[in-house]
N, C-alpha and C positions, 0 to 999 in steps of 0.2 A: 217764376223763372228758375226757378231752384232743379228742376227738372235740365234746362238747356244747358244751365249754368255748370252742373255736374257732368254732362255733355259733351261741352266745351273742354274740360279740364281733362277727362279719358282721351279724347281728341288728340289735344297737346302732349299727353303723355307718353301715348302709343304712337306720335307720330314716324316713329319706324314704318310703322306697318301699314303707311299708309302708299298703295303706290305697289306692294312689295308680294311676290310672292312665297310668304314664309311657311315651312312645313309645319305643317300641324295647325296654321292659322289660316284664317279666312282674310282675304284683302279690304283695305279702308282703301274707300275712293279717297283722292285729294279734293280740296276744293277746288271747285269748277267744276266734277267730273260726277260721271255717273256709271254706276255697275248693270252691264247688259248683255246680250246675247248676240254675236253676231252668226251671219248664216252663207256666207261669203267671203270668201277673202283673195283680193288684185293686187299682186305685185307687177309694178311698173318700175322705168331703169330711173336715173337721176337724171333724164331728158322728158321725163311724161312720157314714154315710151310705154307701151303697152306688154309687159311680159308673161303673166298666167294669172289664172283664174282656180279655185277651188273649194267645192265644196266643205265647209268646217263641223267637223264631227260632230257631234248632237251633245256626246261624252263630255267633250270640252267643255274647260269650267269659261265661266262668264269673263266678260271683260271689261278694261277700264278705258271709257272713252270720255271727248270732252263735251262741256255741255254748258249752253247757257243757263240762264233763269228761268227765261221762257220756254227753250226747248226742254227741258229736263221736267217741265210739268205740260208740256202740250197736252192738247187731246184730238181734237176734230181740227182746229184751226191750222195752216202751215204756218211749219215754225221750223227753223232748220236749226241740224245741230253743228258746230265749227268744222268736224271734219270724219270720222264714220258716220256714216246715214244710209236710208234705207235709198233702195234704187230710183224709186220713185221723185227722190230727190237730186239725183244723177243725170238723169236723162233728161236734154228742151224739149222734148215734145209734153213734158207740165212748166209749162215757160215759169208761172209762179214761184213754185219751188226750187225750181233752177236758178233763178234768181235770186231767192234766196240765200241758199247754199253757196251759188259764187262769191256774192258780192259776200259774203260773211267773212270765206277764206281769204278772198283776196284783201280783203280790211286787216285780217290778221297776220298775211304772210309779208303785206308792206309796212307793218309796223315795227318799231324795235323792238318788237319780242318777238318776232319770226325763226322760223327754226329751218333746218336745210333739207328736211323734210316735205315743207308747206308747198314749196315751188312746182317740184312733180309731179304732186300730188292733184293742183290745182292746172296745170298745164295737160294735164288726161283729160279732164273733166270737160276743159274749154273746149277740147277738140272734138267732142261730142261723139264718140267710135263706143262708148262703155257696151251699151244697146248690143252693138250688130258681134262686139268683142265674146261678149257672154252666151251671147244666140250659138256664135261658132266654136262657140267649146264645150254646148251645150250644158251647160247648167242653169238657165234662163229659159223657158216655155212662151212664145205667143201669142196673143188674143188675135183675135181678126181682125182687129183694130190695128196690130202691131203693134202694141205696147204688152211690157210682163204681165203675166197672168197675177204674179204676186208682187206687188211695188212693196210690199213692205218687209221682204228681205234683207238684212243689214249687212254694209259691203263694211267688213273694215282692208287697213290699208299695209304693204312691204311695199319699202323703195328700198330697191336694188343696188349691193353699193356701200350703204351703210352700215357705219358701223353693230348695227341695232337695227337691223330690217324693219321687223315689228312694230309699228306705231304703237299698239296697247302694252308692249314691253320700255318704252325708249322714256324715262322718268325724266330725262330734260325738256323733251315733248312736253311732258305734264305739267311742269313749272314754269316755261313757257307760256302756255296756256293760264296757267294759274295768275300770274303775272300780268299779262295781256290784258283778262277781263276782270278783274279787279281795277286796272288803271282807266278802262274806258265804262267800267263801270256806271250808269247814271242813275242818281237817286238821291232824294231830301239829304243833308247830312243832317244828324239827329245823336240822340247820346241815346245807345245801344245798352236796355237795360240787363243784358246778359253780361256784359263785360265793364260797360262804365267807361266808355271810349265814345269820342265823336268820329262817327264814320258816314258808310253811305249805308242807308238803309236797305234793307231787304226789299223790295217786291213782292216778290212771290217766294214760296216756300217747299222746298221737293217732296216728294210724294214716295211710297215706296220703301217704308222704316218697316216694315212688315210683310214679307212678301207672299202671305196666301190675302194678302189687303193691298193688292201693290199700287191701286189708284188713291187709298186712301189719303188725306194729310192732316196729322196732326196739327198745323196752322193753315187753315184757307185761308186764299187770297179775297181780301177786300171788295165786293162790290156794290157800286156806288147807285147803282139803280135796285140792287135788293135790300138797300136800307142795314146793312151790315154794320156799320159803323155812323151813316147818316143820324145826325141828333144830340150824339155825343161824342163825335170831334170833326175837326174842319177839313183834314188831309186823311187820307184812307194808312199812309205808314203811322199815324200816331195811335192808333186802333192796337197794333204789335211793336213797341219799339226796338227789332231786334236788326242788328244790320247783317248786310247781306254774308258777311266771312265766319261769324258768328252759327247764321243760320246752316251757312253751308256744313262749317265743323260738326256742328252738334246732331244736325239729320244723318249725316255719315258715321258718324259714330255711334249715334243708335243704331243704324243699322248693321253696323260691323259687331254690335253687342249682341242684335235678336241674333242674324247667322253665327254665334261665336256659342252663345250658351243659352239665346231663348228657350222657355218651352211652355208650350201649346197648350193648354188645355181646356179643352170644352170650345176653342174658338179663340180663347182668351190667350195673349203673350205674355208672359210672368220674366222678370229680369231682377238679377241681384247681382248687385256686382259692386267691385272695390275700384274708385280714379283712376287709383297708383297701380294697377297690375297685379294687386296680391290675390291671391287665390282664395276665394269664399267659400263656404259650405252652402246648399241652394236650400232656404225659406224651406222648401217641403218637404225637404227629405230628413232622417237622422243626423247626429251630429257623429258617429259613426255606424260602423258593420262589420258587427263579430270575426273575427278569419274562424274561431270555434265558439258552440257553444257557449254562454257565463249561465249558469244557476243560480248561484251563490247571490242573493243583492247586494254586498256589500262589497265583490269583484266587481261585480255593476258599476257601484258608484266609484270605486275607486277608478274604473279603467275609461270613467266620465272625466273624470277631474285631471286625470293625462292627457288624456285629451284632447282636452280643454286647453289645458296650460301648453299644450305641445300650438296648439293653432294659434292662441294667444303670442308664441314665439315668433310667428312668420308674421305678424301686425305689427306697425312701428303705432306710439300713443297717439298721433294726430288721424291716420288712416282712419277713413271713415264706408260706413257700406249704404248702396243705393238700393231701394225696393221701388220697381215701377211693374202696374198691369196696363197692357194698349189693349183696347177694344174697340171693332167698327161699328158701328151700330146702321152706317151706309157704304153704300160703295165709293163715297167721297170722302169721308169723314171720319180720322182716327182720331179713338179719344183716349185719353188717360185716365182710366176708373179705379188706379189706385197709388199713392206716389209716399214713401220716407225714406227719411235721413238716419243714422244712426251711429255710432262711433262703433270703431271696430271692438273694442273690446266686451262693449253692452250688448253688441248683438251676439255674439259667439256667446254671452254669457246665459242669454235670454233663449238662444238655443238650449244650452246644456242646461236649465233649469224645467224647460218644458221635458226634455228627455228624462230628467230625474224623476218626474210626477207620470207623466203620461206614458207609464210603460207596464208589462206585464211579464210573467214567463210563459214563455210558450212552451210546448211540448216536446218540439221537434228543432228550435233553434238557441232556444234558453231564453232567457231576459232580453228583452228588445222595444223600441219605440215602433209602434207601427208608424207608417207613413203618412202624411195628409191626404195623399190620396188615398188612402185604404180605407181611413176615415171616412170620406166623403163616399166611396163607392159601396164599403158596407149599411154604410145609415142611407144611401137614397140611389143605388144602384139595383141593376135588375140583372138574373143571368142569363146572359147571352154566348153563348159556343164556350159554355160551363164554366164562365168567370162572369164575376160581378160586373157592370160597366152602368155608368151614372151617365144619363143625358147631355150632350152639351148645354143645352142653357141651364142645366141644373148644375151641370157640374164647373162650369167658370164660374159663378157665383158664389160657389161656396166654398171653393179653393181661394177668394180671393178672401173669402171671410175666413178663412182657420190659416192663412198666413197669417193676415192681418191680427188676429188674435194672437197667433204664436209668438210673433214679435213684438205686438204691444202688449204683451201680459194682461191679455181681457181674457172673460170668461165664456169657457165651452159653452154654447147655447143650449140652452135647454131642448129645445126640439131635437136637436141631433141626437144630444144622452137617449131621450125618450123613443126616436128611431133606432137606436142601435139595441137597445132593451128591447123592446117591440120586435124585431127577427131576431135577437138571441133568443128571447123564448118561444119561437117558435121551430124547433128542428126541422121537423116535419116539411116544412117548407121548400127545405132546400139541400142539396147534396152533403156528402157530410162532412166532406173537407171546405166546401165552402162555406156551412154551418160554423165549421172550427174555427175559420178565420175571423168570421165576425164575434164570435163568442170569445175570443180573444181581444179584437180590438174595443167593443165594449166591453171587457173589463179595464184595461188600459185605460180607456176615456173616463169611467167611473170613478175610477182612480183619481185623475186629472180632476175631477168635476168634484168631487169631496174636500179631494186637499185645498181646490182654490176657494169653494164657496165656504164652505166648511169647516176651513180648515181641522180637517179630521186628516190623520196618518194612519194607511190602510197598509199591512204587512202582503209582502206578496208567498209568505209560507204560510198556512195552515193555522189558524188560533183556535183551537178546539173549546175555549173559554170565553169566546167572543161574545160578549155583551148585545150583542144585535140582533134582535128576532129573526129579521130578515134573515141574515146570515146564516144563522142557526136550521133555519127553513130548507135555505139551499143546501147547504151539508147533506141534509135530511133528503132530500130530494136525491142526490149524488146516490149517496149507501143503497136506496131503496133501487137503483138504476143496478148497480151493481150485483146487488145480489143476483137480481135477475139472468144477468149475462154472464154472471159465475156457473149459470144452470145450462147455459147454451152448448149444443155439441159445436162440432169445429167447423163445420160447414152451413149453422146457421148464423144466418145475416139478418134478422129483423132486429127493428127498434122495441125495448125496453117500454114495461108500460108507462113508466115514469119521462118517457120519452115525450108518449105519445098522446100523454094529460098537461104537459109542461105548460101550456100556455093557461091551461083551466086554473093548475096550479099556484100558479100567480096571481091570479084573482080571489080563488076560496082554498088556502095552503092546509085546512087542516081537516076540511073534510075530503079533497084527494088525499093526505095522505094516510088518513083511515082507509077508504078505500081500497090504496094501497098493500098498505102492512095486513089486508085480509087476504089480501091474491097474493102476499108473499104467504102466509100463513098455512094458505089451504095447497098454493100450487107450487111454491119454489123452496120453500125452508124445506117440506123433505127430501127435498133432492140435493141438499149440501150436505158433506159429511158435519159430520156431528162436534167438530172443533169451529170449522169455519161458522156454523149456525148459531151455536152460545155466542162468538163474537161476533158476529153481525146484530144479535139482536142487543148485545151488551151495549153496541157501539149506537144503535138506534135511542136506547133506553136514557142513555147519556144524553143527547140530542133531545130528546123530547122532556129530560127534567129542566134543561137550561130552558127551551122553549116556553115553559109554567111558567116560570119566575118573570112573564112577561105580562100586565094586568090589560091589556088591549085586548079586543076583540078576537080569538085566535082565527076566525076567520077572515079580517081582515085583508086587502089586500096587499101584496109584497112591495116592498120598494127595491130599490134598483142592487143593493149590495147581495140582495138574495143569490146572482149570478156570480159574485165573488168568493160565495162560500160554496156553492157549488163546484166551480170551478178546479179549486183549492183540492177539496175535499176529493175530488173525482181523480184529479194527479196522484194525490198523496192515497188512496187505496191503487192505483194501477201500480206505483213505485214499489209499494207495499206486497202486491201480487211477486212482480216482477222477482223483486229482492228474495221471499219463500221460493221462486221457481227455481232461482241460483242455490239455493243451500241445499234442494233436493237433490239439482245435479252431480252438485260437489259430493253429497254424500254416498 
């Protein structure tokens, strides 16, 4: 229950906005009500008088209309709603549904909680004119039957007069309503394990917390000939004991949370959010983003730690943050595949700790956390219109696993590290900005995956003395890339042959880079001047002494840091270039 129960309490909190058209925000139904589209709209005077008819823009945002239990999860069966409804429920020639519909309003308008709305409303209907009203204003089409071609049209209502024409605008309307069928509400009274109150039980439970799943429900309704609760209890509400005000709150307010800040992905809804209204950072993104570049790691962590303490200012100690995933796995059936609790502080903290580890310098932005999805889309995406894009069923799965991770402080999985090593060393493969990206974020996660297993501390500047073969390997790889494209004129664009062994590389590292240092030997070393070629081979000769001092097999195969000293090394001679290119200029 921890899920409604958090539901409930957003509910209560925001209940401003419930009812309310506020800028910037999306509307919360009240309870009783439901958010929908009409496609009609009849204003009549304060006599049931018939006065206009007009089509309602497509543009227009949705509206708040009222609704039972049963109508607000109909499907096939008639079920009417208290008072916008579709035409088909307007008109006696469906004597059922007209029956319906009446006797509903007229229960409501003679009760005391009738509104001075209800009367007019219900005095049109009686007179049974809607039909021939709409034909001659023509926004209604005929069957040969003479009935609308489309009964399922939604008429909402203006009476004329009032202060508040608009029914879906008139909020005493809504309380009215709210009021009404709560008091005639019928259902077991039971103690409601959402709140801990004896009330009237729920029924049924609205549909609709999701709207590319709008039939879906998070709680189905009980049925007693499908054995749903049969065996193990005696009444079908002790199956869910949630009451009926409870369930209304908490469905609504989910829903006002997916429209506010859900998001999508692979299929899947992903939701983080704080009771009280304070403003969260979302599960998969960074805990910021640069306005410039940072290089420097220790700007890095310092402008983490502000951060930090800056978002930590806008949480009071009790605030706590919600992590829910809905997934349908039917067209009736939403489920909850992933749900925690967390205090505001732990989780802001649990962010900026993943941020500290799982980061790299990029080339082009500085120091930065890739994103979870970047994660996801370079270890198991494919490119498509020249970006990465990961499957939906792969890719809700796996965002809900590297959240989940992120914020329970578990460990990167091994398959992923091992996918993202697996296309970084493959260039060849793939364009070479998109190359970049993932050779990027698998260093980042490398990163991540050392310090948590490991704990090993991996610098993200250059360590030329790095104890690591691996490492050393990659360095080595980098220079030998380099040299090559030192030799290039300016209009050629091929890959480096150390490019285009990388992946061989990584399997048998020291007989490619024999190979190598031959085809530098014979075809590229004389075509450097004679200062850059003593240090290219000085800088090799260095590399290949630390490389000895390693008694393992030197053919062996690389392990994953080998892209860390590449990487490193392949920056630090470009910077290197770069910086000689300026002191030429200058001089």
């Amino acid at each position: 229950m921890g899920l409604l129960q958090k539901a409930v309490e957003t509910y209560d909190t925001h209940f401003a906005y419930a009812a309310k058209d506020t800028e910037g925000h999306d509307m919360m139904a009240p309870v009783g009500h439901i958010i929908t589209r009409a496609e009609l709209e009849i204003t009549v005077d304060q006599d049931g008088v018939f006065v206009d008819v007009v089509a309602v823009d497509k543009t227009e945002p949705k509206i708040i209309i009222p609704a039972t239990e049963s109508s607000a999860g109909r499907t096939s069966a008639p079920c009417a709603h208290p008072l916008c409804e579709q035409i088909g429920y307007l008109i006696p020639a469906n004597e059922k549904k007209y029956k319906l519909y009446v006797d509903q309003l007229a229960a409501w308008a003679a009760s005391e909680y009738t509104h001075s709305k209800l009367m007019p409303i219900l005095c049109y209907v009686r007179n049974g004119t809607i039909l021939s009203d709409l034909t001659r204003c023509g926004v209604v089409k005929l069957d040969n039957k003479g009935l609308p071609e489309n009964e399922k049209l939604l008429i909402r209502w203006c009476v004329r007069g009032e202060a508040k024409e608009a029914c879906w605008k008139d909020h005493t309307l809504f309380d009215a309503f709210t009021n009404y069928y709560i008091a005639i509400h019928d259902g077991e009274t039971m103690l409601c394990m959402v709140t801990g109150e004896e009330t009237t039980a729920a029924g049924q439970h609205p549909k609709g917390i999701i709207p590319i799943n709008g039939n879906a429900k998070l709680i189905s309704a009980n049925d007693s000939s499908g054995f749903t609760y049969r065996g193990r209890f005696v009444e079908e509400w002790q199956a869910a004991g949630i009451s009926y005000e409870a369930s209304q709150k908490a469905h609504n307010a989910l829903r006002w949370l997916v429209q506010e800040q859900g998001v999508n992905m692979g299929g899947r809804t992903f939701l983080c959010w704080n009771p009280q209204g304070r403003k969260i950072i979302p599960a998969q993104l960074p805990i910021f983003c640069a306005s410039k570049p940072i290089f420097k790691p220790s700007d890095y962590k310092e402008t983490l730690k502000t951060v930090l303490n800056s978002k930590k200012a806008e949480l009071k100690l009790s605030d706590g943050v919600v992590l829910a995933a809905f997934d349908a796995a039917t067209t009736g059936r939403l489920s909850l595949t992933y749900y925690n609790e967390l205090q505001g502080y732990d989780f802001l903290q649990r962010l900026h700790d993943w941020d500290v580890s799982c980061c790299w310098p990029h080339r082009t932005f500085g120091i930065q956390s890739p994103s979870l999805r970047s994660i996801v889309d370079c270890a198991f995406g494919t490119v498509r219109n020249g970006k990465l894009e990961t499957d939906e069923r792969i890719l809700r799965q796996q965002m809900q696993r590297m959240i989940a991770c992120r914020v329970e402080k578990s460990l990167i999985g091994t398959d992923i590290v091992k996918a993202l090593v697996s296309r970084a060393s493959r260039p060849q493969a793939y364009d070479s900005y998109v190359w970049e990206d993932i050779l990027f974020t698998a260093c980042a996660v490398i990163r991540k995956y050392r310090s948590d297993r490991f704990k090993e501390e991996w610098e993200m500047a250059l360590e030329p003395e790095k104890k690591d073969r691996s490492y050393q390997f990659g360095r080595l790889l980098a220079v030998m890339e380099k040299v090559e494209r030192d030799t290039f004129n300016s209009n050629e664009n091929r890959e480096p042959n150390a490019m285009r062994l990388q992946s061989v590389f990584c399997q048998r590292p020291m007989y490619v880079a024999n190979n190598l240092d031959k085809q530098l030997e014979r075809a590229y070393f004389p075509r450097l001047k004679p200062g850059s070629r003593i240090w290219y081979k000085n800088l090799i000769g260095q590399i290949m002494e630390i490389i000895s001092q390693f008694p393992e097999n030197e053919n062996a195969p690389l392990g994953d840091s080998y892209l860390m000293g590449y990487y490193l090394q392949r920056s630090a001679l470009y910077a290197k270039k770069n910086n000689n290119e300026t002191e030429e200029n200058e001089q």
